[in-house]
N, C-alpha and C positions, 0 to 999 in steps of 0.2 A: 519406564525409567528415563529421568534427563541425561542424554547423551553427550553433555558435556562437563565440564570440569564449574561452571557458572555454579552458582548456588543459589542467591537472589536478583531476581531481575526485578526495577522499580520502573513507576511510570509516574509521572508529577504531570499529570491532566489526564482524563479520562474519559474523554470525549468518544464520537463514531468510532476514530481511527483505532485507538488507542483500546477499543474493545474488541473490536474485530483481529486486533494482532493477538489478544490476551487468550480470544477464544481459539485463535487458531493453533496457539503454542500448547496450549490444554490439551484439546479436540483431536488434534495431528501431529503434536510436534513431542510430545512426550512428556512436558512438563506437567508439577502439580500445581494446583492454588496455592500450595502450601509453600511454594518460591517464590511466588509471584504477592508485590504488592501495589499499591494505586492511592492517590491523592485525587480529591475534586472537591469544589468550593462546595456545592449545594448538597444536602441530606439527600434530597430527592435521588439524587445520581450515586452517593457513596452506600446508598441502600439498595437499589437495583442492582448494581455489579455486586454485590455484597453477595444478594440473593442468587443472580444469574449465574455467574462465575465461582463462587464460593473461595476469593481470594479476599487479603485484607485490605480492607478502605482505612482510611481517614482522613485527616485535613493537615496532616504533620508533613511538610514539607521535607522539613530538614531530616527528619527520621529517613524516611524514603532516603533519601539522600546517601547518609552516613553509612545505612546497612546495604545500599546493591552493588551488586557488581558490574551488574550493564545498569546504565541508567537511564531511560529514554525520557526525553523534554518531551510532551505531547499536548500542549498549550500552544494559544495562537503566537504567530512572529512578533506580536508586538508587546507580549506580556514576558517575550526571553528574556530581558534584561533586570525586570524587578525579582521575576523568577531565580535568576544566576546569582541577582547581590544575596538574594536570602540564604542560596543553599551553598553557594563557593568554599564557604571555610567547612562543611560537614564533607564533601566528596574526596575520595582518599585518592590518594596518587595513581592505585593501579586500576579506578575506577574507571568504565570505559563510558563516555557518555554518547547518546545516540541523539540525534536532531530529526525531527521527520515536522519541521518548517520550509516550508517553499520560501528559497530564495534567499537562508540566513547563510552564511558563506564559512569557512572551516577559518577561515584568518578573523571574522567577525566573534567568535566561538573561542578564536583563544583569549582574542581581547578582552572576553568576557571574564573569563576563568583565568587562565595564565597559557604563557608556550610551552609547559609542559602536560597541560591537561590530554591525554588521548578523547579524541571527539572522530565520530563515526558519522559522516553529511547523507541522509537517506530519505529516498522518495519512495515508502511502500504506497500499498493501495488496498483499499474495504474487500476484495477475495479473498485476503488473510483470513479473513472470517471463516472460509469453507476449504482451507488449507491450499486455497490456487491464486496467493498474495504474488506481486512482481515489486520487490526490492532490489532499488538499484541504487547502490551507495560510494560513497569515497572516504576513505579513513584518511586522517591525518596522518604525520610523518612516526607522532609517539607511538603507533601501534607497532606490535611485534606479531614477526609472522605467524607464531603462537595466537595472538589478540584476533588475526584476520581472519587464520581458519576456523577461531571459534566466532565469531561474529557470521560468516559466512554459514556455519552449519546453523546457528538461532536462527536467522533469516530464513535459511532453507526452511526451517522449520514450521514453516507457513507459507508455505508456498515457493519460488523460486527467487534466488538471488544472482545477480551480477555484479560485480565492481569494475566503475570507471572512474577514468579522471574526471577530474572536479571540475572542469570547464563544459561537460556534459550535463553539469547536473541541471541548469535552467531548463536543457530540451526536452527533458524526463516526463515532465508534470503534464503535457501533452499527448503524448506516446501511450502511457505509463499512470500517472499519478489520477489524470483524472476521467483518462477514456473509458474508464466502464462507464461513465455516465453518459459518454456518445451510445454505447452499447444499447444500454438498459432503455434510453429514449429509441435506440433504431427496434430492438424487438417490440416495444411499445406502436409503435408506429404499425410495423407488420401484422401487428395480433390485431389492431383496429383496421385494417385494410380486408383483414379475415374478415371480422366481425363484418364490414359492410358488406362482404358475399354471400354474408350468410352463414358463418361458423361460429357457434358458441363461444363465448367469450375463454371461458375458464380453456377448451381446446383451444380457441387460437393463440394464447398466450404459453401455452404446452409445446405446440407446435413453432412456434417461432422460437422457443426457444433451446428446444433442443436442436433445430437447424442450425443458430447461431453456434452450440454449443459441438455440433457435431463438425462443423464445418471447421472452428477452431482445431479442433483435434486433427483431424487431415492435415491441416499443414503444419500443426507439430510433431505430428509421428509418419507422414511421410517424408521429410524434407522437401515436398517439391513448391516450385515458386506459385504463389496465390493464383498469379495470370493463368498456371498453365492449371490448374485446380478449377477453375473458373470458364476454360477452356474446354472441360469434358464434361461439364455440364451443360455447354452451349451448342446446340446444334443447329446448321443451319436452316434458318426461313423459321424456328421453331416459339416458342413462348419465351424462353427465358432471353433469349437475342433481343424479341423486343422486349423484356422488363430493363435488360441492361442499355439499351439506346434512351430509353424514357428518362432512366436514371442521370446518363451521362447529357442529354440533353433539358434537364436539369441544374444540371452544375453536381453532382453530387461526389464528388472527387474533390474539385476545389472549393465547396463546402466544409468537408472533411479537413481540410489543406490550412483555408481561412481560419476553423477554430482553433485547430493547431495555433496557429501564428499567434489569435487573439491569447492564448494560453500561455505561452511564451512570455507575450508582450507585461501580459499583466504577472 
């Protein structure tokens, strides 16, 4: 049963992102298909989420529009403006709309619609998929504290949520929006370093990645800091001492550091 007072949640593009939230709201978060609906240009895609998900597709922009309650943009940054003249006069007052564009700004967003449209500025990321999504957003000034807690529990709803100020959001997409892709290339990386010792493919990508995965979990459920995690694994004169000097006499910190930045910048 949906745990909140929402009734339809729409989505106007239905891309990666925008599938991995739908499935993880399904899958984890309580909701039915039967709340949820989606817009995308090609048949190819309004037939697969169709089938996948068992929510309603079509190509009605403005429908989607007029009937949600949350309403998330999930189209590239550069198609929000033809998108917003289409759909501005169907979104209703109490309509809360959601952005999950890099870099479209909540003052850009009222420009678009009006200063009193409530708009919600959010960086999830593709874990929504498997209900462990990191949504970190900024509502504008129209939400009420009613609007936030429910926003904040949909979110939760896939995964976890935070709210910052809006001056945070550019650092986000770095951190946050697109490091699992650091992720998924470093257990890549590990599983083929297996594989040249000599470990089966399918095991060493088993293996890296539940280390990955276990290692995350320690420092979420112990609190303690990475270093000192990192610490009681290291002993000295041993293996893992030299894998970390290898590493760090690589660059592999200000690797890490540089993409950041490069993420940011762009």
């Amino acid at each position: 049963m949906c745990r909140l007072a929402i009734r339809k949640i729409g989505f106007i593009g239905c891309g990666q992102m925008a599938q991995s939230i739908i499935n993880g709201m399904i899958t984890y978060g309580g909701y039915s298909p039967e709340q949820i609906q989606a817009t995308a240009v090609s048949e190819e895609t309004i037939n697969y989420v169709t089938d996948k998900f068992g929510i309603h597709m079509g190509q009605d922009n403005k429908k989607v529009a007029a009937e949600s309650d949350i309403l998330y943009l999930a189209v590239k940054p550069y198609l929000y403006q033809d998108v917003i003249e289409e759909v501005r006069s169907q979104v209703r007052e109490e309509t809360i709309i959601v952005t999950i564009a890099v870099g479209v700004t909540l003052r850009e967003m009222a420009s678009l619609f009006s200063q009193n449209t409530k708009v919600v500025r959010t960086m999830p990321n593709t874990p929504a998929f498997v209900g462990e999504g990191m949504t970190v957003y900024s509502p504008n000034s129209n939400l009420t504290e009613k609007d936030i807690e429910d926003v904040q529990q949909l979110f939760s709803s896939y995964g976890k949520a935070e709210m910052v100020k809006e001056s945070l959001m550019d650092s986000v997409p770095g951190v946050s929006g697109s490091s699992p892709a650091y992720v998924y290339l470093f257990i890549e990386a590990m599983a083929d370093g297996a594989v040249k010792q000599g470990i089966p493919r399918e095991l060493a990508y088993e293996l890296a990645t539940q280390a990955v995965y276990g290692a995350a979990k320690m420092v979420k459920e112990t609190g303690l800091h990475p270093g000192e995690l990192k610490d009681q694994v290291t002993t000295p004169g041993g293996a893992t001492i030299r894998a970390l000097s290898s590493l760090e006499e690589d660059g592999f910190r200000g690797a890490v550091i540089r993409a950041m930045d490069h993420c940011f910048k762009k």
